[in-house]
N, C-alpha and C positions, 0 to 999 in steps of 0.2 A: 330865488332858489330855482334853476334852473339847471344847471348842472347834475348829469346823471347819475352820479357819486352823492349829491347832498340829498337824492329825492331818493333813493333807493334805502340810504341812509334811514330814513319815516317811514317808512315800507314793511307793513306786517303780512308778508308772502302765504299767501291762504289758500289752505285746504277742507273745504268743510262740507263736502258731498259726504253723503249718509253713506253709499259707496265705498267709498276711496279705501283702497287697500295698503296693507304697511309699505309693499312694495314703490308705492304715488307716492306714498310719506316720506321715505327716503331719498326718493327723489324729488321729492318737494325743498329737503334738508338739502340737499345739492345743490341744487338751483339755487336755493336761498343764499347760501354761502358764497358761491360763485357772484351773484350780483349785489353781496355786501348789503342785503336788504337787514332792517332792525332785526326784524325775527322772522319764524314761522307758527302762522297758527292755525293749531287740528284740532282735532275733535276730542272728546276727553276719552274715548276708546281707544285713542291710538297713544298715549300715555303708558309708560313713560317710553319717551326717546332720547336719542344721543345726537347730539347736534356740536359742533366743532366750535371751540372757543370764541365768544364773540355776538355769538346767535343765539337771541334769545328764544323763550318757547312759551306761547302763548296759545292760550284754548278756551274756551266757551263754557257757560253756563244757563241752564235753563233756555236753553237754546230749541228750536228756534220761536217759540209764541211768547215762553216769558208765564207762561200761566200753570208753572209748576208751585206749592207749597213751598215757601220760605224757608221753612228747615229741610224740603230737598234740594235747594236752590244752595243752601250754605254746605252741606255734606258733601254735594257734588262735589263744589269750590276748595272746601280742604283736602278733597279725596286727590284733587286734581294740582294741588301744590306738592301734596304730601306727594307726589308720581313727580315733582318735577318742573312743573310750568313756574312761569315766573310772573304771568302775566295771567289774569281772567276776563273776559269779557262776558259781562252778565247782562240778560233780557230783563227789562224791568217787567211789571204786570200791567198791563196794558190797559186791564178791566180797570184797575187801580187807578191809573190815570185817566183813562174817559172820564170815573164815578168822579175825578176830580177829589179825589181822597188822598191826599199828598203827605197826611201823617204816614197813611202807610205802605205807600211810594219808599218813603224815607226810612222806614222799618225793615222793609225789604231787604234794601240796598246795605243799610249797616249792618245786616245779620251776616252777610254777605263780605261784607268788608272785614266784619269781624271774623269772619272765616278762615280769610284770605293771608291779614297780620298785614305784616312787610310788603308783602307784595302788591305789587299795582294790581288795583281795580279798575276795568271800561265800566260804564253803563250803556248799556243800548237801548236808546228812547225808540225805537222806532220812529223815526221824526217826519216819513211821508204820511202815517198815520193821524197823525196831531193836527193840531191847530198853533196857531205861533202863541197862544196863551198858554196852551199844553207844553209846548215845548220848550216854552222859559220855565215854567212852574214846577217843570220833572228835571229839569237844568240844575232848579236852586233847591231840590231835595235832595236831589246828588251832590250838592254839594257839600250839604248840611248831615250829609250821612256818612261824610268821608272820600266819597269816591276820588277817584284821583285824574280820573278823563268821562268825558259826555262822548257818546257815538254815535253817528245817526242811525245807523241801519243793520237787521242783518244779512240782507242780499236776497232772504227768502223771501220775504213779505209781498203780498201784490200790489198793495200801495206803492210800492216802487222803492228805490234806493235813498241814494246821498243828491242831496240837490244845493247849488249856490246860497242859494236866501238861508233853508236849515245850517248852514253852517254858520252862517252870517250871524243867526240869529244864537246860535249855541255860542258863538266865540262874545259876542256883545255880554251876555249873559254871566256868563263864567269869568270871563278875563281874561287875567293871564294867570290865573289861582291855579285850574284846573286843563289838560289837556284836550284839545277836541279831535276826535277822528272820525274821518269819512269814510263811509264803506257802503258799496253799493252802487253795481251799475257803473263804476270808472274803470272802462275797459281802453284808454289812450293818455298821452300824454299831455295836451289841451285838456282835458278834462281833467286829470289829478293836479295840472298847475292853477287851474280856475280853482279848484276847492280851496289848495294849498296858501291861493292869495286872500281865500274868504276868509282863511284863518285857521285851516286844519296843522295840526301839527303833529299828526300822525294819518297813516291810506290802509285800510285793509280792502287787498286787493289779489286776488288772482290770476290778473292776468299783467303781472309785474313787469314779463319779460316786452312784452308789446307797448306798454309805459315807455320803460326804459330808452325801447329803441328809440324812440323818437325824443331821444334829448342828447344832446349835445356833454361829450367827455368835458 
């Protein structure tokens, strides 16, 4: 997949500065449509939006530590279909997985699921966080709860982003059951194909258009 049309294609065009005003959003939706990316995805304040046939709308939950209350975590997630999104990307609990308490990892994540229904669920393991035990283990809770994609990152963390090996280790894990997406820190086009050959099969990324350029119609 090298072709700028297939990679743009996986491409969840991101907005998620605390900031960011309707007007970036709209332009966010522009852009996104313009370069044929999967979706765009905002923040659950910026809900609902109109986005042009095609483009899907994707938004966050429990964002960005993941150390919200489960039943805020699931209110959010229905608050934020009920507005529209079609897609959630949810923080797991982070304490939850250090303690290595993967029941309720998994609790979590299905409350969450079950919020959401039909719609696609992410999980965001934070995975520069983890350890590769951590990061199989919160892998196959998510999986076991539903989820429909493992994600590495949310871009805020200072552990850092999406890295080769994490994805390596998320796609090994999962399969080809469940979706994996990278996110974090891939600001170029050598970087979103390295993940992409790890095995990502979805990019949440922001700087789409600087991706793109450097690939080949």
């Amino acid at each position: 997949m090298t072709q700028r049309s297939d990679v743009a294609a996986i491409i969840d065009h991101t907005l998620l500065k605390p900031e960011a005003t309707g007007e970036q959003v709209a332009a966010l939706i522009a852009q996104g449509a313009e370069l044929g990316t999967f979706s765009v995805c905002v923040s659950p304040n910026q809900l609902p939006v109109e986005v042009p046939e095609g483009l899907k709308v994707a938004t966050v939950c429990g964002f960005p530590s993941g150390a919200h209350a489960t039943s805020v975590k699931a209110a959010e997630a229905a608050d934020s279909v009920a507005k529209g999104a079609d897609e959630v990307d949810m923080v797991v609990n982070l304490k939850q997985v250090k303690e290595h308490d993967y029941d309720a990892v998994e609790a979590d994540v299905r409350a969450v699921k079950e919020a959401v229904g039909e719609k696609l669920l992410k999980v965001i393991i934070e995975s520069a966080a983890l350890n590769d035990e951590e990061i199989v283990a919160v892998c196959e809770a998510s999986e076991r709860a539903g989820a429909d994609f493992v994600k590495t990152s949310t871009g805020f963390h200072p552990a850092g982003g999406a890295s080769v090996h994490a994805v390596e280790l998320m796609r090994a894990t999962v399969g080809d059951r469940l979706g994996v997406k990278a996110s974090g820190g891939i600001r170029d086009a050598a970087t979103a194909l390295a993940m992409i050959e790890a095995g990502a099969s979805r990019l949440g990324v922001s700087a789409s258009v600087a991706i793109l350029e450097g690939l080949e119609d």
